[in-house]
N, C-alpha and C positions, 0 to 999 in steps of 0.2 A: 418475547423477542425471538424472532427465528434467527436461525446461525446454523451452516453446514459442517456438520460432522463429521463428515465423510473420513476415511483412508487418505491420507496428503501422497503419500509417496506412489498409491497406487493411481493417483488422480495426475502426479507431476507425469510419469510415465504416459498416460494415457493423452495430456494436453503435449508434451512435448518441454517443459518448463523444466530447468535445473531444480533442485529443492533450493539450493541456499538462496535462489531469488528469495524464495519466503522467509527464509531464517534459519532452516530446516540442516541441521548436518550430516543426517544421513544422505546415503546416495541412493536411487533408484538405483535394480537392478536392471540390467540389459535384455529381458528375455524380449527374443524375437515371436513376433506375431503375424501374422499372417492380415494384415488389414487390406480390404479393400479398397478400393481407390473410392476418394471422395467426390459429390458433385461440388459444384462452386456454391450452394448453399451450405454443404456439411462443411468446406473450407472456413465459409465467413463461419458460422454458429461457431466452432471451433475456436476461432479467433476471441467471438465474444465471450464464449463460455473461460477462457484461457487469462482475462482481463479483471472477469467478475471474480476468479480464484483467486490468482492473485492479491486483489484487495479486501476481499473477505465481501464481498457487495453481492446483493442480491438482486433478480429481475426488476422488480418493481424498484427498487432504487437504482438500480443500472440504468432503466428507460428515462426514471427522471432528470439523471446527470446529462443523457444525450441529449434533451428535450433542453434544456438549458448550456450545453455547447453550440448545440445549433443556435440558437438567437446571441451567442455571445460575435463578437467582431472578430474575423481570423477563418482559422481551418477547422471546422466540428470537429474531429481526428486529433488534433491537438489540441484542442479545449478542452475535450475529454477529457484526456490525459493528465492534463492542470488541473482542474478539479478534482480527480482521481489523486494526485498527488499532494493535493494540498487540504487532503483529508487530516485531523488532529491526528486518529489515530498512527495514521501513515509517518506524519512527520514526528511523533513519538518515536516512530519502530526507527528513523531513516537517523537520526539522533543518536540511536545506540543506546536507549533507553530501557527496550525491550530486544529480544531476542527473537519476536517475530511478530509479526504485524497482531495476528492474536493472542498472542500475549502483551502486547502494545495497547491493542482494543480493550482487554481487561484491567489493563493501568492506569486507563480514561474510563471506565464505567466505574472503578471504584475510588472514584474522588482520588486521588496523588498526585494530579494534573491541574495548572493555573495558567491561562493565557494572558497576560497583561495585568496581573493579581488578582485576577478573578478565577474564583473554582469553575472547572466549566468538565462535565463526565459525558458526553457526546460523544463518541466517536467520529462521528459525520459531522460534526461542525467545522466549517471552510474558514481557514487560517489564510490571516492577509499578511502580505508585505510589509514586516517592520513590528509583526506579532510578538512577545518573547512568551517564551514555550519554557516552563519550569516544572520539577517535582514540587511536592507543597513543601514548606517552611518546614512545620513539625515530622515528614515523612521523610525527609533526605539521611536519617541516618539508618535505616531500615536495612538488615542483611540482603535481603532483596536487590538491591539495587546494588549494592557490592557484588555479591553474585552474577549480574548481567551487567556491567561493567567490566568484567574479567574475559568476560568471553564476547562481547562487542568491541572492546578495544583497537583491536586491528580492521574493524570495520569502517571504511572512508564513507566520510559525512558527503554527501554533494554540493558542489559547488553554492550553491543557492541559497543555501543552510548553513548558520555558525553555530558551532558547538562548543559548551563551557562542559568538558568531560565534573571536572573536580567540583562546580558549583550544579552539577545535574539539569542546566540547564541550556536555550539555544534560542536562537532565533531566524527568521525568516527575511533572508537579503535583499531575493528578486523574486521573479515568478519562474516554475522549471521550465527549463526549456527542453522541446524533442529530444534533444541527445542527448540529454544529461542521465535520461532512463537508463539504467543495469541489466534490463532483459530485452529481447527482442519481440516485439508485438509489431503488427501491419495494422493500422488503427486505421487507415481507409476500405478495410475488410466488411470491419463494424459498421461503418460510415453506410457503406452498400446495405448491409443488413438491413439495418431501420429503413433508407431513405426506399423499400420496397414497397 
């Protein structure tokens, strides 16, 4: 299974992203660079490159999410984003389950995840409206999850999502909507990219 290693804080810095979108509490530093100016290609890749970090996605599944926003009814730009959002992993991290989306991704590939009582370790499997999202049965008493508990507490659940902090689990209200996003992305940047 590939997965990006990379530097986070050197990568927030360089996409323009807060860390604590990601979960991340440190802060990039401010050092000034001298960057050229982009063309309207290096804008959009930027944009895309900026989407795919954030969710921990990779090319080849990035193209297939577009590829399936487009045929959905609505805005690609938006569809995107929905299915970006209503990744298992994601809505683990968005729950305050994990303390950041990879470490969310990790809490679903090693079974502690049940959608509707069933085990399901996917990270990319798309959660529907009316899903419930729990820790398993036998895992809820794990220091683990007390430990990210303590420190996601203050962290607000969005609208679209109910969260049971003390039973470890949550469920899925409606579908997100555009503004209910925490960071700033132009998802018709993207839109441009592909439709080249």
């Amino acid at each position: 299974m590939a997965k990006e290693m990379g530097p986070v804080l050197k990568r927030c810095r360089y996409l323009g992203i807060d860390p604590s979108v990601l979960g991340v509490t440190k802060k990039a530093s401010k050092r000034k660079r001298s960057m050229r100016k982009l063309s309207e290609y290096g804008v959009q890749l930027k944009e895309k490159q900026k989407v795919k970090f954030i969710y921990g996605v990779l090319e080849k599944q990035f193209r297939n999410y577009y590829k399936k926003a487009e045929k959905m009814n609505g805005i690609s730009g938006e569809n995107l984003l929905r299915l970006l959002e209503l990744r298992l992993d994601n809505i683990v991290y968005r729950l305050g389950l994990g303390r950041t989306r990879r470490e969310a991704r990790q809490i679903v590939r090693h079974n502690l995840i049940v959608v509707n009582g069933k085990k399901v370790n996917i990270p990319s499997y798309q959660v529907k409206v009316g899903d419930v999202i729990e820790v398993k049965e036998s895992k809820k008493d794990l220091q683990r999850f007390k430990d990210v508990l303590e420190i996601t507490s203050s962290r607000i659940v969005p609208a679209w999502l109910s969260s049971n902090q003390e039973a470890l689990s949550g469920s899925v209200l409606s579908l997100p909507e555009r503004d209910q996003l925490d960071f700033e992305v132009n998802e018709t940047l993207i839109v441009e990219l592909y439709s080249k």
